[in-house]
BATIMI-770340 format. One record per atom (N, C-alpha, C): residue number from 1; residue in three letters; atom name; y, x, z. Coordinates in Angstrom, 2 decimals, padded with zeros to 5 digits. Atoms other than C-alpha are relative to their C-alpha. Layout:
<mivos>
 pos code site      yy      xx      zz
 NUM  ALA   CA       Y       X       Z
...
</mivos>
This chain:
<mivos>
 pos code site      yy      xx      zz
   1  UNK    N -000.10 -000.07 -001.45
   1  UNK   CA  015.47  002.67 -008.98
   1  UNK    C -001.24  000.70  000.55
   2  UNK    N  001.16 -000.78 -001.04
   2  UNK   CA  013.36  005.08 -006.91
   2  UNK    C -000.65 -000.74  000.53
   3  UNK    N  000.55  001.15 -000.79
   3  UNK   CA  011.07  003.67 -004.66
   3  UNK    C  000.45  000.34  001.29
   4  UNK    N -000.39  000.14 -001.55
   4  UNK   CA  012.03  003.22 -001.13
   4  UNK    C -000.86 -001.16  000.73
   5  UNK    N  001.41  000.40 -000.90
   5  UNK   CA  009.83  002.74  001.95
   5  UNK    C  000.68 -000.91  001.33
   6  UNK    N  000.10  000.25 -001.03
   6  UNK   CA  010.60  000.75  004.87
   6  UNK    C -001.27  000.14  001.39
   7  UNK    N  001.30  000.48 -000.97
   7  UNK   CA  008.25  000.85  008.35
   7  UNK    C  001.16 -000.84  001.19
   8  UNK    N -000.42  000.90 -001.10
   8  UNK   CA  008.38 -001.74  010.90
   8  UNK    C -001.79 -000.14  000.30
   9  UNK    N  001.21  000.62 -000.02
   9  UNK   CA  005.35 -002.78  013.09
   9  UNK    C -000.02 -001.23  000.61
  10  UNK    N  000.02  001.53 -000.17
  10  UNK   CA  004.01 -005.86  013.65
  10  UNK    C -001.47  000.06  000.77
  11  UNK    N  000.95 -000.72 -000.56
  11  UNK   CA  000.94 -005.91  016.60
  11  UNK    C -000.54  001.52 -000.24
  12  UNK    N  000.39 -000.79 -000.48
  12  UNK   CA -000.83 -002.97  016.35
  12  UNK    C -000.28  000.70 -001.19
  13  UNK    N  000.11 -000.56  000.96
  13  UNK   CA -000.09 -002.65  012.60
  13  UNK    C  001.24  000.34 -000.62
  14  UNK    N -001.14 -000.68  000.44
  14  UNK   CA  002.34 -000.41  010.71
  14  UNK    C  000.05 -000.76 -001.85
  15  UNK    N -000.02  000.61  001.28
  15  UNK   CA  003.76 -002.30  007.78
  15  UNK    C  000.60  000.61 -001.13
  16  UNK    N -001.10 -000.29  001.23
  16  UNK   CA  005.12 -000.82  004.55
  16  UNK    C  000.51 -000.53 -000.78
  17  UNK    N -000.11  000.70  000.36
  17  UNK   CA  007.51 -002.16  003.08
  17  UNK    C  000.87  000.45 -001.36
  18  UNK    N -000.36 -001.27  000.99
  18  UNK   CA  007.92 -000.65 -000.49
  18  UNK    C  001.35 -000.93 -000.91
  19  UNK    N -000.99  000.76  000.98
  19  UNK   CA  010.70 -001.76 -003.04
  19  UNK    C  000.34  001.14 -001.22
  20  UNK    N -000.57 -001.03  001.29
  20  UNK   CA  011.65 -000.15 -006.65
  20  UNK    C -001.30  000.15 -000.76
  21  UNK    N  001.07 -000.63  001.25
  21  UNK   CA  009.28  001.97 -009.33
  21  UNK    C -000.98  000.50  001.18
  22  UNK    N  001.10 -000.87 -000.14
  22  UNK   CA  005.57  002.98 -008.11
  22  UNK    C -000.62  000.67 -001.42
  23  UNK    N  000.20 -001.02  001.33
  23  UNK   CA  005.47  005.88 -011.07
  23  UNK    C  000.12  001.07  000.17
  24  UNK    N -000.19 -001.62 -000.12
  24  UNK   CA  004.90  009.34 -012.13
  24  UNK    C  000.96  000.56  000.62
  25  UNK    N -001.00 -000.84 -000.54
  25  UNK   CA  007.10  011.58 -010.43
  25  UNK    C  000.58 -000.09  001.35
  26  UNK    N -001.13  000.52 -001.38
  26  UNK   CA  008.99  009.92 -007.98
  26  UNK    C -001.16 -000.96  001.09
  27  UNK    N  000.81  001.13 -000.85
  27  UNK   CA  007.18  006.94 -006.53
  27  UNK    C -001.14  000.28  000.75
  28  UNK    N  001.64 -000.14 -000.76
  28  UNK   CA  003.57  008.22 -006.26
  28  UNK    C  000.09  001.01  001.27
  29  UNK    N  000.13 -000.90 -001.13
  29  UNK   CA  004.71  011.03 -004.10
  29  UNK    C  000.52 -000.28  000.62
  30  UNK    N -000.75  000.09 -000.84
  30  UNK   CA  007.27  009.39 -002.25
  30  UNK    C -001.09 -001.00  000.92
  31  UNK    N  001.11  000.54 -000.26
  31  UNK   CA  004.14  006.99 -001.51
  31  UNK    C -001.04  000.66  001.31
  32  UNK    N  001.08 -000.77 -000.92
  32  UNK   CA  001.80  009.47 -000.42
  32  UNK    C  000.81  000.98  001.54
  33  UNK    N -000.46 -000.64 -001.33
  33  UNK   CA  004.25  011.45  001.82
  33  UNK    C -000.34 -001.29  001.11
  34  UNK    N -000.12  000.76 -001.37
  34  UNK   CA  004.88  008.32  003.76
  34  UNK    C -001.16 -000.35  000.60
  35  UNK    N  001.08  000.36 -000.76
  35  UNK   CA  001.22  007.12  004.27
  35  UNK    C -000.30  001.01  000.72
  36  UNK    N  000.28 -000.79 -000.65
  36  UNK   CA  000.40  010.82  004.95
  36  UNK    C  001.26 -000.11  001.64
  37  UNK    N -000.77 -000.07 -000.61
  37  UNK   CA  002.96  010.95  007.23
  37  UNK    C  000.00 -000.89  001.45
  38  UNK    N  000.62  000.94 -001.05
  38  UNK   CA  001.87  007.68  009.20
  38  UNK    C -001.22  000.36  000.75
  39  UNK    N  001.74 -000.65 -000.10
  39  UNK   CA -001.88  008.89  009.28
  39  UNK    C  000.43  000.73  001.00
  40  UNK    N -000.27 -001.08 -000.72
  40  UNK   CA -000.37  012.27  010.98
  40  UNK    C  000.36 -000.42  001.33
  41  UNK    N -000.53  000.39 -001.59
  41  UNK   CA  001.25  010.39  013.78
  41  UNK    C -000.78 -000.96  000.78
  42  UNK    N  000.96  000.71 -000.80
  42  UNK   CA -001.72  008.42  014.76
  42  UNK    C -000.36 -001.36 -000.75
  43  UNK    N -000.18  000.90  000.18
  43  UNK   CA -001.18  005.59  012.92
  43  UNK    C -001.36 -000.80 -001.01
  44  UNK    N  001.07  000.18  000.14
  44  UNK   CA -004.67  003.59  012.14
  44  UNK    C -000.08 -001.48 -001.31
  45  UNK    N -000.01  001.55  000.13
  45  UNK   CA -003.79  000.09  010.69
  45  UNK    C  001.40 -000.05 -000.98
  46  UNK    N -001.59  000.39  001.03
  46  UNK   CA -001.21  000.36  007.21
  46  UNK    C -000.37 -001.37 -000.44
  47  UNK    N -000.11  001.04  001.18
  47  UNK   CA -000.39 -002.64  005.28
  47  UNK    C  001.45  000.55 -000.76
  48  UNK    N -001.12  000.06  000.22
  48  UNK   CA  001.36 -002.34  002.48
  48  UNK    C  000.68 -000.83 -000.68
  49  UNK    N -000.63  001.19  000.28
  49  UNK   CA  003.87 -004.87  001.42
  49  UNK    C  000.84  000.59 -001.28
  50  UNK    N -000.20 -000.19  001.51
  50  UNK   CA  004.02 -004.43 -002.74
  50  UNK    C  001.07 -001.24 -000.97
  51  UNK    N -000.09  000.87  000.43
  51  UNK   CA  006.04 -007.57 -003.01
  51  UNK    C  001.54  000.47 -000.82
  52  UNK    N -001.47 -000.62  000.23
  52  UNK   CA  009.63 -005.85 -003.95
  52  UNK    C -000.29  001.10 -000.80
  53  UNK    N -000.07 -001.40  000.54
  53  UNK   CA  008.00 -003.12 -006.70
  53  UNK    C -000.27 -000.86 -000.97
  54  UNK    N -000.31  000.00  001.49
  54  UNK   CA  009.25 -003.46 -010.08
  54  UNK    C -001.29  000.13 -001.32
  55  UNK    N  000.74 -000.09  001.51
  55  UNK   CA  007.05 -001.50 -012.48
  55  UNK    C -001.03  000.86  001.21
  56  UNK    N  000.63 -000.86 -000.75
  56  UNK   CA  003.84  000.41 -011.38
  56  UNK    C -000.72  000.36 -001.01
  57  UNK    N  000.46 -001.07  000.97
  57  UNK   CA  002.14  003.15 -013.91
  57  UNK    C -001.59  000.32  000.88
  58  UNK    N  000.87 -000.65 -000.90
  58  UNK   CA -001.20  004.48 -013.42
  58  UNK    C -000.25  001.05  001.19
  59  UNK    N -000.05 -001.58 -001.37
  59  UNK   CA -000.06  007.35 -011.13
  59  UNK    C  000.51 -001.37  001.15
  60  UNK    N -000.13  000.58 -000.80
  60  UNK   CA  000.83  004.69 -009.09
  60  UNK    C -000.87 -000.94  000.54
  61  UNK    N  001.38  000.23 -001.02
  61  UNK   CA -002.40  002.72 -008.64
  61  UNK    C -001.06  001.36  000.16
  62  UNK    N  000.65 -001.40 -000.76
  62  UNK   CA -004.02  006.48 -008.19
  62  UNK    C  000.45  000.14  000.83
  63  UNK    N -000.23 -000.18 -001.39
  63  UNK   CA -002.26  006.59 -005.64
  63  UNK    C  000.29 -001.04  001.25
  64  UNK    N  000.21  000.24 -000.73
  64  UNK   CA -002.37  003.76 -004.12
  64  UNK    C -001.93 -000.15  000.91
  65  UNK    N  001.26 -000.26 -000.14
  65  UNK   CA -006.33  004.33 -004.29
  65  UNK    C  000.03  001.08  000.81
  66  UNK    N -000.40 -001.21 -000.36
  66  UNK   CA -005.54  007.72 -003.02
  66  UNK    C -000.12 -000.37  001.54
  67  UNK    N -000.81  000.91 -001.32
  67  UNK   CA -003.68  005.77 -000.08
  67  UNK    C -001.13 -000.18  001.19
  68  UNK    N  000.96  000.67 -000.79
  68  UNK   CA -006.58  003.87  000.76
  68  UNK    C -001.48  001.12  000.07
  69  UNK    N  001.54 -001.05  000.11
  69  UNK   CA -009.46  006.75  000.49
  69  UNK    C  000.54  000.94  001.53
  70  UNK    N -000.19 -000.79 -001.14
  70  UNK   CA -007.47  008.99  002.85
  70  UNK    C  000.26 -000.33  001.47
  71  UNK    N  000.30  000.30 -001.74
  71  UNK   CA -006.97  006.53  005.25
  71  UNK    C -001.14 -000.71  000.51
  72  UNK    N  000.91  000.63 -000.60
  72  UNK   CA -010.28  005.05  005.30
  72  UNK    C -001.15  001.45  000.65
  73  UNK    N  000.31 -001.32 -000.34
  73  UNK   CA -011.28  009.01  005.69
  73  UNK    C  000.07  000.38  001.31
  74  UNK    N -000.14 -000.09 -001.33
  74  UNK   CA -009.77  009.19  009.06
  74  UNK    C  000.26 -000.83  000.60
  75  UNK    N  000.06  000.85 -001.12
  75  UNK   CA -010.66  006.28  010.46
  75  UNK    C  000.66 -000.81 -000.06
  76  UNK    N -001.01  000.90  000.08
  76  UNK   CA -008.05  003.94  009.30
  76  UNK    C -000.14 -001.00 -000.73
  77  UNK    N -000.01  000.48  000.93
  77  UNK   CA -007.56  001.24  007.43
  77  UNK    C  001.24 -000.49 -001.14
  78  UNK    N -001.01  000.08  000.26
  78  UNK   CA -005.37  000.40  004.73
  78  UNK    C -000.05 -001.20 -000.99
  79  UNK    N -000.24  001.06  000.70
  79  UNK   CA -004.45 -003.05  002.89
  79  UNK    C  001.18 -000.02 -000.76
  80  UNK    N -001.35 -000.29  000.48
  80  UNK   CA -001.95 -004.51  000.84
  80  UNK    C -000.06 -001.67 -000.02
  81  UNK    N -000.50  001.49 -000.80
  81  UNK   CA -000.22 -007.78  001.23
  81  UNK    C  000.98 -000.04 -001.62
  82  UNK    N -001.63  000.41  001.41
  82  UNK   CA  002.59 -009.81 -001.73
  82  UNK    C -000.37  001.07 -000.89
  83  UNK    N -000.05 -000.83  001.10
  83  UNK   CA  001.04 -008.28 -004.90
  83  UNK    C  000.96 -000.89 -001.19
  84  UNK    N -000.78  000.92  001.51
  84  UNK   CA  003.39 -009.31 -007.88
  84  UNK    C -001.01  000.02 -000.96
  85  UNK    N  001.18  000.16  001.18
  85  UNK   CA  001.39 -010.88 -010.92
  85  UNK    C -000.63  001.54 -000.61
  86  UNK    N  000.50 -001.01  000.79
  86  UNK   CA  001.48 -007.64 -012.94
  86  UNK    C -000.59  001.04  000.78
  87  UNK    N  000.41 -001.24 -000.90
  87  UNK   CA  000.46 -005.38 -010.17
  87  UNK    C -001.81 -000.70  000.35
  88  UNK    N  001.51  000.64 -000.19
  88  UNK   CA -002.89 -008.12 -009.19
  88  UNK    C -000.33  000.16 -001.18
  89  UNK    N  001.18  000.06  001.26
  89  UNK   CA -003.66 -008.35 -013.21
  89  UNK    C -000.69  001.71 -000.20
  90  UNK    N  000.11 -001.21  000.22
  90  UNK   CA -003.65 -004.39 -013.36
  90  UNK    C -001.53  000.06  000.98
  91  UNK    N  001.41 -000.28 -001.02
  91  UNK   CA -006.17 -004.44 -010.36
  91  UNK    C -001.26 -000.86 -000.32
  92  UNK    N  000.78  000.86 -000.32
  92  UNK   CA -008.08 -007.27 -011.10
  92  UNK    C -000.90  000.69 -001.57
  93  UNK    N  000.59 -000.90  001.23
  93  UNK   CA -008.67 -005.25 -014.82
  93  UNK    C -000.68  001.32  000.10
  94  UNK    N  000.32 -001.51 -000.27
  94  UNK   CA -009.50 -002.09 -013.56
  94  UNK    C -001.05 -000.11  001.38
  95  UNK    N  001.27 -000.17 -001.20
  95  UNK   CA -012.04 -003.71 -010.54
  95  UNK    C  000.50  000.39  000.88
  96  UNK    N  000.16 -000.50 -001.09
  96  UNK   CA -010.06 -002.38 -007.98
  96  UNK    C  000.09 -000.82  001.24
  97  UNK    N  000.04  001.07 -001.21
  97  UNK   CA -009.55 -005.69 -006.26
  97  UNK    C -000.78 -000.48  000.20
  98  UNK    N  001.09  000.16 -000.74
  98  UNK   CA -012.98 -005.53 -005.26
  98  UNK    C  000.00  001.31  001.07
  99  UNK    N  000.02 -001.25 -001.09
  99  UNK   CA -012.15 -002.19 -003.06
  99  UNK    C  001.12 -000.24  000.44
 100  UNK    N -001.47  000.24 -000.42
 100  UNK   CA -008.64 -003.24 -001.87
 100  UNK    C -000.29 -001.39  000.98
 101  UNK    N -000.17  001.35 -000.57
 101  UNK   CA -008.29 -006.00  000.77
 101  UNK    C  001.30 -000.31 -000.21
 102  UNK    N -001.57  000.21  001.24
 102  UNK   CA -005.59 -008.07 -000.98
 102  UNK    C -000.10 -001.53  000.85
 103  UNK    N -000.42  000.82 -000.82
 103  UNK   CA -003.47 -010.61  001.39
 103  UNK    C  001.11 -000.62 -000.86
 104  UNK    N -000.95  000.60  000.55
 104  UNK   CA -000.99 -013.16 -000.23
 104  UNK    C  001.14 -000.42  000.99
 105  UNK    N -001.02  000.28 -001.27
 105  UNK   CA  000.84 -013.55  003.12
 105  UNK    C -000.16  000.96  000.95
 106  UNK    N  000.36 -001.15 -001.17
 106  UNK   CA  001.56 -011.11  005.97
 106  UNK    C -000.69 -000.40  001.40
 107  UNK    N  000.48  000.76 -001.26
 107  UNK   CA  000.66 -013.07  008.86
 107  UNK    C -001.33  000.05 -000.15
 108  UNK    N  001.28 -000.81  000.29
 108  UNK   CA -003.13 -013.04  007.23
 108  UNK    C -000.11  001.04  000.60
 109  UNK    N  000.67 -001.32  000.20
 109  UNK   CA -003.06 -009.73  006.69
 109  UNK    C  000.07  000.56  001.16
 110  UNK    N -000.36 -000.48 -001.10
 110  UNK   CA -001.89 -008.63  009.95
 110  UNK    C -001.25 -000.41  001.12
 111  UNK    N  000.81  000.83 -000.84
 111  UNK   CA -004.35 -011.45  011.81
 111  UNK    C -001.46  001.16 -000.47
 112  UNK    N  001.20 -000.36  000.49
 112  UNK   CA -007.03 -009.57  009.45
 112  UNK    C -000.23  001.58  000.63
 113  UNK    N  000.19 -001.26 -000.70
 113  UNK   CA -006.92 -006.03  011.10
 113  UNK    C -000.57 -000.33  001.40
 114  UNK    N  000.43  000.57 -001.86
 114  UNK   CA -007.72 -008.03  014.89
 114  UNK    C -001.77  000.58 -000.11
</mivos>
């Protein structure tokens, strides 16, 4: 299964709400369009909601690093909310969930942008 993006916002933050493969080919770019894509239209405050993704490959935490570099670049910020086990052990091995603000509930994460 591809990945597929939902947005909805919630105060004054744009939520993503991903589901399927974050992997080579497909995922990482269908990824980056959409954050780019948010960024472009003003949009300051992503979360993204990882709780509905299957498998995720290294092109897929590059890019969600990616994610978070380009929007802390222009001024934005970007989180992530509902990591599934294998997606937190991947981060928590690789250090990046010391550069990631990592929410186990959305309501947090949402309160945490105020």
């Amino acid at each position: 299964m591809t990945l597929k993006i939902s947005k909805r916002n919630v105060d004054q933050v744009t939520i993503l709400d991903t589901a399927g493969r974050l992997t080579i080919g497909e995922g990482d770019i269908v990824l980056r369009d959409s954050i780019h894509e948010n960024l472009n239209a003003g949009t300051r405050n992503l979360l993204v909601n990882l709780a509905n993704i299957s498998t995720i490959d290294e092109s897929g935490i590059g890019e969600l690093v990616s994610a978070y570099v380009t929007a802390s670049n222009r001024g934005g910020k970007l989180k992530l909310v509902n990591l599934p086990p294998k997606i937190r052990d991947v981060l928590m091995i690789t250090q990046l969930i010391t550069v990631f603000e990592v929410y186990d509930n959305e309501q947090e994460a949402v309160a945490s942008f105020g």
